[in-house]
C-alpha positions as CSV (number, residue, x, y, z in Angstrom):
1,X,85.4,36.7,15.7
2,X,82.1,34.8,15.6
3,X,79.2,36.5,13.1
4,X,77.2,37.8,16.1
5,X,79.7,39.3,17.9
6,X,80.9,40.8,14.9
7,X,77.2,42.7,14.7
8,X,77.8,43.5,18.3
9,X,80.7,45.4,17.3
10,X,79.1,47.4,14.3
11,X,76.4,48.3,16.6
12,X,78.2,49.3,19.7
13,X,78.2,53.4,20.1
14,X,81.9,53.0,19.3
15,X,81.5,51.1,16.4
16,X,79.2,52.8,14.7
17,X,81.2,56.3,15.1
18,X,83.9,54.5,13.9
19,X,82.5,53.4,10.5
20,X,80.9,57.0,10.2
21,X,84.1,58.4,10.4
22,X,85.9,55.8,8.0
23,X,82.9,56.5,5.8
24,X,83.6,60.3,5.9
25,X,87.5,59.7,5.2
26,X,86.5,57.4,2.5
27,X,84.1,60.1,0.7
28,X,86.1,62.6,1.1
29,X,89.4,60.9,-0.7
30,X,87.6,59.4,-3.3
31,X,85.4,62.4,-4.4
32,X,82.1,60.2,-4.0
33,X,80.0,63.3,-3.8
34,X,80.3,66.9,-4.6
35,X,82.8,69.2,-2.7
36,X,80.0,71.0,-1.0
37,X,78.5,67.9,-0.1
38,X,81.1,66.5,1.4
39,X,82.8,69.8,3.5
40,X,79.4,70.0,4.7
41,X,79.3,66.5,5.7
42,X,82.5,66.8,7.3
43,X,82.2,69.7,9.2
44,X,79.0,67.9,11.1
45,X,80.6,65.0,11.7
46,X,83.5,66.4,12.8
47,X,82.0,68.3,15.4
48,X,79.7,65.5,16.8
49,X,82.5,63.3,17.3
50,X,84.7,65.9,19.2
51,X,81.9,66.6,22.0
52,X,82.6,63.2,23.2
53,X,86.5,64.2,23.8
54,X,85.6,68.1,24.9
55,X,83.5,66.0,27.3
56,X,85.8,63.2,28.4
57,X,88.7,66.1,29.2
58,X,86.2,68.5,30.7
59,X,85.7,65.4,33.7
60,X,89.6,64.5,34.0
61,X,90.4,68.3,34.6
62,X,87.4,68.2,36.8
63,X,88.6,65.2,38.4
64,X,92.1,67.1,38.8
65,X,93.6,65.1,36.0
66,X,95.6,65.3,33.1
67,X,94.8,62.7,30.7
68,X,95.8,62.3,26.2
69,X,92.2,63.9,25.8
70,X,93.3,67.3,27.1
71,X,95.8,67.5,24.8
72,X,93.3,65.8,21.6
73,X,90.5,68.6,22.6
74,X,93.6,71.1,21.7
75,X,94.4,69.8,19.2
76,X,90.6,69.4,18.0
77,X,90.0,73.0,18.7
78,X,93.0,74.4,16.6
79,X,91.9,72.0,14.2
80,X,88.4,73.2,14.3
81,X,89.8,77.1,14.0
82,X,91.4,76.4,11.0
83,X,89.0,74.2,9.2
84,X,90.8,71.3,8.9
85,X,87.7,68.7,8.8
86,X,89.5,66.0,7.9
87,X,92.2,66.3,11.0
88,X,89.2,66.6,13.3
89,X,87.9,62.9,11.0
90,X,91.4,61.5,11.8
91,X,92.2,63.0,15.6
92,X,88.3,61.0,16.6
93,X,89.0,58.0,14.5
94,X,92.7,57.3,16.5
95,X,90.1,58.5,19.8
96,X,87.9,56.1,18.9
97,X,90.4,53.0,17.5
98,X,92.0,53.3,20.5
99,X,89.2,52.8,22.7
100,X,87.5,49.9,21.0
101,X,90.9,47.9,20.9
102,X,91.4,49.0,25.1
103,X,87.3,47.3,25.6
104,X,88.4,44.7,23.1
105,X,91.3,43.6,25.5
106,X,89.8,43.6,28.3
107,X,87.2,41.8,27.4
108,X,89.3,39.1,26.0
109,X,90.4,38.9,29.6
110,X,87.3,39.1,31.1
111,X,85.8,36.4,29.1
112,X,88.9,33.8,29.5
113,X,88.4,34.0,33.1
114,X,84.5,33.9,33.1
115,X,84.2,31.4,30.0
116,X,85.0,29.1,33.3
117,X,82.1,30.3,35.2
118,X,80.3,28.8,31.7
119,X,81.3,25.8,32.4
120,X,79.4,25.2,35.5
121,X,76.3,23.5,34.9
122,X,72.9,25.2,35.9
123,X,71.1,22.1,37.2
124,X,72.3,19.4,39.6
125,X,71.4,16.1,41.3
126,X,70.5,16.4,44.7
127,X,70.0,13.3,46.9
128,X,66.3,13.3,48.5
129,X,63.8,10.7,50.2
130,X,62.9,9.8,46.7
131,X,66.8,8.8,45.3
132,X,68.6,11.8,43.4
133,X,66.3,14.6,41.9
134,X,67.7,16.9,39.6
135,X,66.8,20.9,40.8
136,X,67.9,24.0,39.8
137,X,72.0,25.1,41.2
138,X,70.2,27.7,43.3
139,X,68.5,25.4,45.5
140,X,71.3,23.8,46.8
141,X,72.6,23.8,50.3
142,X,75.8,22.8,52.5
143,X,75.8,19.5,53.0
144,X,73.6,18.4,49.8
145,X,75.2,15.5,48.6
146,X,74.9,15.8,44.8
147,X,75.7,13.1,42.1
148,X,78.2,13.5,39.6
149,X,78.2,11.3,36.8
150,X,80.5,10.2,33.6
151,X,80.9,13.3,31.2
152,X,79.1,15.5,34.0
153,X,80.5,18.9,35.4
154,X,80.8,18.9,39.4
155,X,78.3,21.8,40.4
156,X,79.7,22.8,44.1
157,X,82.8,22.4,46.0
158,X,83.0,19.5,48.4
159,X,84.2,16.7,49.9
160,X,84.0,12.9,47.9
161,X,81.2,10.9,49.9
162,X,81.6,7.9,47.7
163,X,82.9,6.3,44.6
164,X,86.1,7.1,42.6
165,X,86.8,8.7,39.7
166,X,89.4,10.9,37.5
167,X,88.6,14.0,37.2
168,X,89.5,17.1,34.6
169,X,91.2,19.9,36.5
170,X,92.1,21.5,33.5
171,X,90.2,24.3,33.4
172,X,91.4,25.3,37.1
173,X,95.3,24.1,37.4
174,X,96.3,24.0,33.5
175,X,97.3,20.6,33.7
176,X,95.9,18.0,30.8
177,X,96.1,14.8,32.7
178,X,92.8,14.2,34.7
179,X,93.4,13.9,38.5
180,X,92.1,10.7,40.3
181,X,89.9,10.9,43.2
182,X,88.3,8.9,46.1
183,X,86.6,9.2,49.2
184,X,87.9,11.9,51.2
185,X,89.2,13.9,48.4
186,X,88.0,17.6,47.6
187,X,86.7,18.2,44.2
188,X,86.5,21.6,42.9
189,X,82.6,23.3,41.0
190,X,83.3,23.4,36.9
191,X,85.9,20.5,37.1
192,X,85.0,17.8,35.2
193,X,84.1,13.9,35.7
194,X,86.1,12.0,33.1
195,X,86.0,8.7,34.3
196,X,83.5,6.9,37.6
197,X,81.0,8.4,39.7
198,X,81.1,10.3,42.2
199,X,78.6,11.3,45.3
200,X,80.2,14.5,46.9
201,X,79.1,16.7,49.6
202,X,78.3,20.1,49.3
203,X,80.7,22.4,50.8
204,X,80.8,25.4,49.5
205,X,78.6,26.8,46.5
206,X,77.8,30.1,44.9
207,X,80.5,32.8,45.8
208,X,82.6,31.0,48.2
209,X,83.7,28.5,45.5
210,X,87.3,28.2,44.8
211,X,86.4,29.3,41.0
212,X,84.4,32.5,42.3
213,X,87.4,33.6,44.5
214,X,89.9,32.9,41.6
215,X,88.0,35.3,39.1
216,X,87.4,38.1,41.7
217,X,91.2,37.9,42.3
218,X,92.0,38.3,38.3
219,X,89.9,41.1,37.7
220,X,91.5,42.7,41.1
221,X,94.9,42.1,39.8
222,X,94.2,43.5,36.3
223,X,93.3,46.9,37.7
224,X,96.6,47.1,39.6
225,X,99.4,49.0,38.2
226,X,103.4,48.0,37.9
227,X,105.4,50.6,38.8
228,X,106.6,51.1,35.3
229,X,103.5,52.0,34.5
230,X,102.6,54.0,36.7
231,X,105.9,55.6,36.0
232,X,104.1,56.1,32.7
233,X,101.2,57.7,33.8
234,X,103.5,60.6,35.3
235,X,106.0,60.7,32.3
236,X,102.8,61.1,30.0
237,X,101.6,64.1,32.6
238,X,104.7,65.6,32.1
239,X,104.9,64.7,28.3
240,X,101.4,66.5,28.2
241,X,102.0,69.7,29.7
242,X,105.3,70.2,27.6
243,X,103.3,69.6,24.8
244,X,101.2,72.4,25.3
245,X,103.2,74.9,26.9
246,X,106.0,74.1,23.5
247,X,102.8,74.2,21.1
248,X,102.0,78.0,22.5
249,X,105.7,79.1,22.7
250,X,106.0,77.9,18.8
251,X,103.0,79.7,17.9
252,X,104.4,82.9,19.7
253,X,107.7,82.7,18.2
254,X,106.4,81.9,14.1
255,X,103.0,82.9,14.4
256,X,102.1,79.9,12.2
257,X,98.9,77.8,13.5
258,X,99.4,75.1,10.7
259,X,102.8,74.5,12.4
260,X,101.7,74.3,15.6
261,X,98.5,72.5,14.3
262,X,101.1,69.6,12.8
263,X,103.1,69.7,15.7
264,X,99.9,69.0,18.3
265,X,98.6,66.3,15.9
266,X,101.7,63.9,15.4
267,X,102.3,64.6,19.5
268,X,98.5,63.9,20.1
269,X,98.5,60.2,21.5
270,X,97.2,58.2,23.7
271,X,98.7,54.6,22.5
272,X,101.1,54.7,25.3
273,X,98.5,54.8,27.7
274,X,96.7,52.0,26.4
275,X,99.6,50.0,25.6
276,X,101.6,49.2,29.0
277,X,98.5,48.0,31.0
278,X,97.2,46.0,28.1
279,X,100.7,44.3,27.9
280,X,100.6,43.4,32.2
281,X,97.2,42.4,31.3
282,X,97.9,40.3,29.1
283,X,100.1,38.2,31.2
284,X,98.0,37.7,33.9
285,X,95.5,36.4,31.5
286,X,98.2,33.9,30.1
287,X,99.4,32.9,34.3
288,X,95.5,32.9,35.2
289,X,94.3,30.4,32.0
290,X,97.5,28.2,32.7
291,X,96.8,27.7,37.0
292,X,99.0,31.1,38.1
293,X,97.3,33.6,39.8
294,X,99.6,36.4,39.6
295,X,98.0,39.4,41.6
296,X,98.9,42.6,40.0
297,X,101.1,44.0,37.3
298,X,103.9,44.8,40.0
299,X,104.6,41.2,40.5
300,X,105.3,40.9,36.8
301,X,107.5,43.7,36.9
302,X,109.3,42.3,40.7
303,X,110.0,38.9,38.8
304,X,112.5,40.6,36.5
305,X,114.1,42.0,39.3
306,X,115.0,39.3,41.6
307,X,118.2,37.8,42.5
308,X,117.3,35.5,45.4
309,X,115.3,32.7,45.7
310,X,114.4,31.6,49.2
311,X,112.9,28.1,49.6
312,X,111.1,25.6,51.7
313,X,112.2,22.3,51.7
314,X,109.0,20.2,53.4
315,X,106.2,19.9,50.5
316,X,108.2,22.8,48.0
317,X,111.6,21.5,47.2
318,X,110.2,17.9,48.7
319,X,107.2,15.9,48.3
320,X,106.1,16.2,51.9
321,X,105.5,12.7,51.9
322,X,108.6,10.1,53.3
323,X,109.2,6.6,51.7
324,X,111.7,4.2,53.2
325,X,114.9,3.5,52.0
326,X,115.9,0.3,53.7
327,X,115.4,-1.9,56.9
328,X,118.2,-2.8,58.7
329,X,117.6,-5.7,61.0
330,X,119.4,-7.0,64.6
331,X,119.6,-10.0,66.8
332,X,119.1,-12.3,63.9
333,X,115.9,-11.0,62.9
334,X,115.1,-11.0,59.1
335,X,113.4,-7.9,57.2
336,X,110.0,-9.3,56.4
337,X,109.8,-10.4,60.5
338,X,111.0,-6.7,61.4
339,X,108.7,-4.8,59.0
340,X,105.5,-7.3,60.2
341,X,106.3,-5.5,63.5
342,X,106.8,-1.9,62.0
343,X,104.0,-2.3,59.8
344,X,101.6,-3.4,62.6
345,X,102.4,-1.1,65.0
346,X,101.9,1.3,62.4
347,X,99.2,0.6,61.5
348,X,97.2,2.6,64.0
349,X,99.3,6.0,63.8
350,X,98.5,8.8,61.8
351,X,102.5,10.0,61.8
352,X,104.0,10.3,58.6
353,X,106.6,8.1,59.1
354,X,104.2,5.2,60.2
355,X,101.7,5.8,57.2
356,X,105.1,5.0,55.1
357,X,106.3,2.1,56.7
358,X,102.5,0.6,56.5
359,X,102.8,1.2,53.1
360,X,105.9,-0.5,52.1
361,X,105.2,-3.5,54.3
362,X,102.0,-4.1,52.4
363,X,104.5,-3.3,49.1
364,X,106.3,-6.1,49.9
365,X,103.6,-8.4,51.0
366,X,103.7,-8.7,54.2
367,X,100.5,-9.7,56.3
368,X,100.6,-6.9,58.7
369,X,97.3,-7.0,62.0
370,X,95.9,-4.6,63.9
371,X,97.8,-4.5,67.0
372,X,95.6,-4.8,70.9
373,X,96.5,-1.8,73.5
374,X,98.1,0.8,71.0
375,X,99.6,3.8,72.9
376,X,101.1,6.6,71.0
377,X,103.4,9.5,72.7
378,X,103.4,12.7,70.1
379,X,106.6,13.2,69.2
380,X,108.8,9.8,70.5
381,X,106.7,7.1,69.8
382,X,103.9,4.4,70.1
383,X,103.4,0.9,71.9
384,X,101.0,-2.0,71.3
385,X,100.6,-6.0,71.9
386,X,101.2,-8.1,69.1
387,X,100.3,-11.7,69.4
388,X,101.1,-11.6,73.1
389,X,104.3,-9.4,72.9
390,X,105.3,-5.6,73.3
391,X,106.2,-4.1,70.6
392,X,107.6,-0.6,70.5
393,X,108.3,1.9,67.8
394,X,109.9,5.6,67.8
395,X,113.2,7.5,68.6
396,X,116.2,6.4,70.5
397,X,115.3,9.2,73.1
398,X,112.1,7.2,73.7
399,X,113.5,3.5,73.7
400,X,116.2,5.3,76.5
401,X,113.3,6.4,78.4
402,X,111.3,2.6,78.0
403,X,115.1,1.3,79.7
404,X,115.0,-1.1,75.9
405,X,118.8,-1.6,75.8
406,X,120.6,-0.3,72.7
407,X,124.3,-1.8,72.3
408,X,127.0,0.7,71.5
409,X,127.2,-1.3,68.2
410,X,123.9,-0.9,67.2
411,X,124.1,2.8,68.1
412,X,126.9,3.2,66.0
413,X,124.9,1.7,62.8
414,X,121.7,4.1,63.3
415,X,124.2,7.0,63.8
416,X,125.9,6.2,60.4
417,X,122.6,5.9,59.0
418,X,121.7,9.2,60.4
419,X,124.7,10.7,58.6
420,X,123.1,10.2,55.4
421,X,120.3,12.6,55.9
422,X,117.5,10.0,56.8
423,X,114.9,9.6,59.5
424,X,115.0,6.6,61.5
425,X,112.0,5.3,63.3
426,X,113.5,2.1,65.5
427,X,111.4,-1.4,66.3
428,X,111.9,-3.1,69.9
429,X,110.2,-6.4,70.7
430,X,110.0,-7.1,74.2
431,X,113.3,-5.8,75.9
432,X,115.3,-5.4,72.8
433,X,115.6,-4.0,69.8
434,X,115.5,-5.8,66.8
435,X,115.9,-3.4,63.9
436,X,114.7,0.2,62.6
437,X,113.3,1.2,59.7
438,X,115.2,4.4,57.8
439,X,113.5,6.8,55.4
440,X,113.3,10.1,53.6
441,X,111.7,12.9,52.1
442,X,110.8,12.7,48.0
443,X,111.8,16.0,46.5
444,X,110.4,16.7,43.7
445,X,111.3,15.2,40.2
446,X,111.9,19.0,38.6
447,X,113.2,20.5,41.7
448,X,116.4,20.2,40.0
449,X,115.8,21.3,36.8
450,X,113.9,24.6,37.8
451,X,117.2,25.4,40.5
452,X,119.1,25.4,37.5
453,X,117.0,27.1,34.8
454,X,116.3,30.1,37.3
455,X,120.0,30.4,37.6
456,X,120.2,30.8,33.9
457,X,116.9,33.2,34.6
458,X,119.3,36.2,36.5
459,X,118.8,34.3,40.2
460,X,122.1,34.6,41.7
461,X,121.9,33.3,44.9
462,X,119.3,30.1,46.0
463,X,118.6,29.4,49.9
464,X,116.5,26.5,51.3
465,X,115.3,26.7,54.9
466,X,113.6,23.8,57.1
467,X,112.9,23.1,60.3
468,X,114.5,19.4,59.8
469,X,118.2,18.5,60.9
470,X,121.7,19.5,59.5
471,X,122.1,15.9,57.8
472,X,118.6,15.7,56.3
473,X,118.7,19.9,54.9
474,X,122.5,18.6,53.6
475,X,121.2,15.9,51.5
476,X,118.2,17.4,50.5
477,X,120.6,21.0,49.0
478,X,122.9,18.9,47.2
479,X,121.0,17.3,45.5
480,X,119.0,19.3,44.2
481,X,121.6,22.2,44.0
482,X,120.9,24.9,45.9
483,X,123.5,27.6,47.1
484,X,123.0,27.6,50.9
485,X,120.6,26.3,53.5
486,X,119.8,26.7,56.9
487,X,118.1,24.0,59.1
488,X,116.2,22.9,62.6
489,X,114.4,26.4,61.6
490,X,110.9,27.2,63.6
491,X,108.0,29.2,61.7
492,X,109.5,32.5,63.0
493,X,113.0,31.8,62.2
494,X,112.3,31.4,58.7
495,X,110.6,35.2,59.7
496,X,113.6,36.7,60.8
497,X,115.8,35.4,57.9
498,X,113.7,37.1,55.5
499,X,113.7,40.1,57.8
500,X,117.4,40.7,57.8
501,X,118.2,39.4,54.1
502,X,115.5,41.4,52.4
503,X,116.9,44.6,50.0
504,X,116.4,47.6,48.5
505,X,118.8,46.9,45.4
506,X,117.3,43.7,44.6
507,X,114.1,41.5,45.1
508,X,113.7,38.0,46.8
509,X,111.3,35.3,46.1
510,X,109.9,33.1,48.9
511,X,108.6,29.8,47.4
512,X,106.2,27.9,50.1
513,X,103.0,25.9,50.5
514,X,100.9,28.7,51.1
515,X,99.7,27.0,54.8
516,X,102.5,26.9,57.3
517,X,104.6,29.4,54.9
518,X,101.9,32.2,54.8
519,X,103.2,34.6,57.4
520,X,107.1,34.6,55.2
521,X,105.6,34.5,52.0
522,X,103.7,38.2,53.2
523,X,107.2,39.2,54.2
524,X,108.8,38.0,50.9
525,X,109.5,41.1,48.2
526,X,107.2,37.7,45.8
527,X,105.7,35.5,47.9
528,X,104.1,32.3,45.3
529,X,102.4,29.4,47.1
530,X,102.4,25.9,45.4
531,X,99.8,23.7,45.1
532,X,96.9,26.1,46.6
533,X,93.6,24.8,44.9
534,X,90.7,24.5,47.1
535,X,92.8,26.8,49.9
536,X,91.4,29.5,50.8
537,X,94.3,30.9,52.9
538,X,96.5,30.5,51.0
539,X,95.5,31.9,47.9
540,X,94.7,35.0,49.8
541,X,98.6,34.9,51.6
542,X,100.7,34.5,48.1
543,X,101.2,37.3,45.5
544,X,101.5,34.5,43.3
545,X,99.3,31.5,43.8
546,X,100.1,28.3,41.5
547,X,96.8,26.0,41.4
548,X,99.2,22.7,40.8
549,X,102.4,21.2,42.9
550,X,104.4,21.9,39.6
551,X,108.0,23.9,40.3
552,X,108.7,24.2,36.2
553,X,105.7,26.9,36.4
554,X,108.2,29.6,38.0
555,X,110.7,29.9,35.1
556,X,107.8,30.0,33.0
557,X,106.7,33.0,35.0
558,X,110.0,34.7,35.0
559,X,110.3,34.3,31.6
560,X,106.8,35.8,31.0
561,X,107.7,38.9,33.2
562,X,110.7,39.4,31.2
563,X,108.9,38.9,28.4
564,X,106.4,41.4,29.4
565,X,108.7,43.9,29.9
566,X,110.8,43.8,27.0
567,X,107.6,44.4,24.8
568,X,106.8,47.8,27.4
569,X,110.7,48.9,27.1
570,X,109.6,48.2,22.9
571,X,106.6,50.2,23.1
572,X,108.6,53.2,24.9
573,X,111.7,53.4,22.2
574,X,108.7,52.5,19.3
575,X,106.3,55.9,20.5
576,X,109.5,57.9,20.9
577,X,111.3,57.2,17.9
578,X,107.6,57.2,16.1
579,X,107.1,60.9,18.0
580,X,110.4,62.0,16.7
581,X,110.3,61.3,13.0
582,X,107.0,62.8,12.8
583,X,107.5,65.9,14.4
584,X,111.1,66.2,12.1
585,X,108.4,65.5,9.2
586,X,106.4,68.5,10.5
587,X,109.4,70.6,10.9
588,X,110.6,69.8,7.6
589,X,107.2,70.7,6.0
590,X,106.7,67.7,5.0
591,X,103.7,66.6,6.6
592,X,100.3,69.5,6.8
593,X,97.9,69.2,9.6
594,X,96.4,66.4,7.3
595,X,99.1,64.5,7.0
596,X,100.3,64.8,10.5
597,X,97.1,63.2,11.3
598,X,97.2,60.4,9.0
599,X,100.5,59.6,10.1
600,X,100.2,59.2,14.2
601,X,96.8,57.3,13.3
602,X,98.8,54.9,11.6
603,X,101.9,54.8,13.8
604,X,99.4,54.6,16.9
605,X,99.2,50.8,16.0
606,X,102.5,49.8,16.5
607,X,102.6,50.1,20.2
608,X,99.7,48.4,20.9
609,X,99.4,45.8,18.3
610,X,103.2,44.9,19.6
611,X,101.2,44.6,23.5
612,X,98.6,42.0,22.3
613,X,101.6,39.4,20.7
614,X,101.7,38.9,24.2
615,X,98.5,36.8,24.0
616,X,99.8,34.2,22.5
């Protein structure tokens, strides 16, 4: 803790009452000053710092309410009746602990999400009739193109107008190598130029920003409660009333207002209450400062639960993007002559499959043209002129319906290579077919490696669904080893498989891009998008939303809810076995009102210093 926010401490309301009252204990134990002086001392002390807590519990009951300060004000006033000034010192100085170390958390999470919002810089360089002028952030508009430089923090959200450059994400997605970007690209306000120039224009600024919506969306998610807790909140009702109506029936029965006095003090707590929402807290700290939105406590609790994961193949478990695996050439034509033609005629097409083959033909070298009269069909096919000559590319359906023979032979070739789970785009020249081009999804180098630790995590059963064919799903689940899959799925069959696979015993997680996925990840008991930086949608469709395309991030969540939870299930044996002891201490006359004090001041600590480990 830095000097000045040490000061800042010492002279918040809370902090001064709380040195007062260490002060007071301090005086009193050590004899600094006469007996008078100090019972006097006391005794005004002691009642200024209960008002506060008459106070507090006087709007809860109004409020219709039962909170820990109901039961301290008892406490306070038996204390009061019977003079014990230094229980009173105690009862306000656990009060008052325990609310400086509640602001002191939740500050620490409000100023790792907003330390971002430092980052952004306050000026920026706008272009104008006179070149780039620097002007204050406020100024600037939609559409501004603004100049980032080396070392410089992008200001706005927007779209690369020019140059290239890697840029620092960190701060955003978690990730420590800097992300390279061009023209076309978006770039994100308080990410960071680390190499190059940029000129970007202005897309969104202020509030819309992707960093604004991110922060909201913590601070939302920190004020939700997991059902555990909020089971907590009931049990300490309950745990309350008990309290009091045991404290009056022991006073009834033995007549003995010490006893009951000892009895209220060591069961006068309100650690518990601090301790569960500081530990769900903390973890959506930790998922927000490493690129994992989580949106409320009950998501951390849900993880620990689940048992299936359900999966989308196109962009989760895969890439998104195809690559071609091989060329296979008829009619004595060679590769580099068959992917000239591919490459051309892809040139122009903005399919997937044609982007690929473009970029492996100028892999290998080959001098591919811009092709004259290029045609495309969605969904079969294009055609163009090259050098004087048709050239065709697409499916079999569509080189059927253009009456370009295929031999049985050759059929038999693309239908074996279909077997292996690969697309095939075909090439005709003229009126034949001279070759076709296969290729196939990337999945994802950990896709692998997180089926497998999840498994280890508690998920029992793993289920990919895509709306590509049989072969393509088979080679995509085995090998990346997932349990079953089901494939040539539409957007609302992926909707109705959720709907009758979802259960009460158990929770599922849905695992999609955020985009196409939105509608199922709603559905899902934990719906987490992948890779949703800069979308809007999405971020607002997942529970979870992960800022990078990085699959190792979800056992790292799973293991943080279990984490999470084992530290709550800790802080519920530590209070009651705490609880316990003490009141057998009060019982056995070994503790007096001022010992019962000391003692659940001290023990208060345990709970909640055992919720903040999970900061680290």
């Amino acid at each position: 803790m830095s000097l000045l926010k040490k000061l800042k401490f010492f002279l918040s309301v809370d902090g001064i009452l709380w040195l007062i009252l260490v002060v007071c204990l301090i005086i009193n134990y050590f004899k600094i000053i006469s007996q008078n002086l100090t019972d006097l001392f006391l005794i005004i002390i002691a009642i200024g710092a209960t008002l506060p807590v008459f106070f507090s519990s006087f709007q809860s009951i109004k409020n219709k309410k039962i909170s820990t300060d109901l039961l301290a004000s008892i406490a306070l006033v038996v204390s009061l009746i019977e003079k014990e000034w230094t229980s009173v010192i105690f009862i306000n100085l656990m009060i008052t602990s325990a609310r400086i170390l509640s602001d002191y958390t939740k500050n620490r999470s409000r100023n790792a999400i907003h330390s971002l919002l430092k980052l952004k810089p306050q000026r920026a360089k706008v272009k104008t009739d006179d070149g780039f002028v620097e002007v204050p952030l406020e100024k600037i508009k939609k559409g501004d193109l603004i100049l980032v430089g080396l070392g410089e923090r992008i200001p706005v959200d927007g779209i690369v107008e020019k140059g290239e450059a890697e840029v620092d994400q960190s701060s955003f997605t978690g990730e420590s190598l800097p992300v390279f970007k061009r023209v076309g690209d978006d770039v994100f306000s308080s990410t960071m130029v680390s190499s190059g120039n940029l000129i970007i224009r202005t897309e969104k600024i202020g509030e819309e920003t992707t960093l604004a919506k991110i922060i909201h969306l913590v601070e939302t998610s920190q004020k939700s409660k997991a059902p555990i807790s909020t089971l907590s909140d009931k049990f300490s009702t309950w745990y309350i009333i008990i309290t009091i109506i045991g404290s009056f029936l022991l006073y009834v029965i033995f007549r003995n207002l010490t006893l009951v006095l000892s009895v209220l003090l060591v069961s006068c707590a309100d650690d518990l209450a601090i301790a569960i929402p500081l530990a769900f807290i903390s973890s959506i700290t930790h998922g927000a400062r490493h690129g994992a939105i989580i949106k409320g406590g009950d998501f951390i609790e849900a993880l620990t639960k689940a048992k299936v994961l359900i999966v989308d193949k196109t962009g989760t478990l895969t890439l998104g993007r195809l690559k071609v695996e091989n060329v296979i050439v008829f009619n004595n034509k060679t590769q580099e002559e068959v992917l000239d033609l591919a490459g051309s005629i892809s040139l122009m097409s903005k399919h997937p499959s044609a982007r690929a083959i473009t970029k492996y033909a100028k892999e290998k070298n080959i001098s591919i043209h811009e092709p004259e009269n290029f045609e495309e069909y969605s969904g079969k096919g294009a055609v163009a002129t090259y050098e004087n000559k048709k050239i065709f590319s697409g499916k079999v359906s569509f080189f059927e319906e253009l009456k370009i023979k295929i031999t049985d032979d050759q059929l038999k070739i693309i239908e074996e290579e279909k077997n292996k789970g690969v697309n095939t785009t075909l090439i005709g020249l003229n009126d034949q077919i001279v070759g076709f081009v296969t290729l196939s999804d990337e999945v994802r180098p950990q896709t692998k490696e997180m089926i497998s630790e999840l498994k280890k995590l508690g998920i029992e059963k793993t289920v990919m669904l895509t709306g590509d064919n049989e072969k393509i799903a088979q080679r995509v689940a085995d090998s990346v080893g997932v349990d079953e899959f089901y494939a040539n799925l539409l957007p609302e069959d992926k909707l109705t498989y959720l709907q009758k696979n979802l259960s009460k015993d158990y929770k599922t997680i849905m695992i999609g891009d955020g985009i196409n996925d939105a509608a199922a990840l709603s559905l899902a008991d934990i719906g987490i998008a992948m890779g949703v930086i800069g979308t809007d949608a999405a971020i607002e469709s997942a529970d979870i939303a992960l800022m990078r395309d990085d699959l190792t991030q979800i056992p790292e969540l799973m293991k943080i809810s279990k984490s999470t939870l084992k530290v709550v299930y800790q802080n519920l044996f530590l209070w009651l076995s705490l609880n316990m002891i003490g009141l057998v201490l009060v019982f056995t006359k070994i503790l007096d009102p001022d010992g019962a004090a000391a003692y659940n001041f001290i023990c208060d600590f345990f709970p909640l210093l055992n919720s903040l480990r999970l900061f680290r």
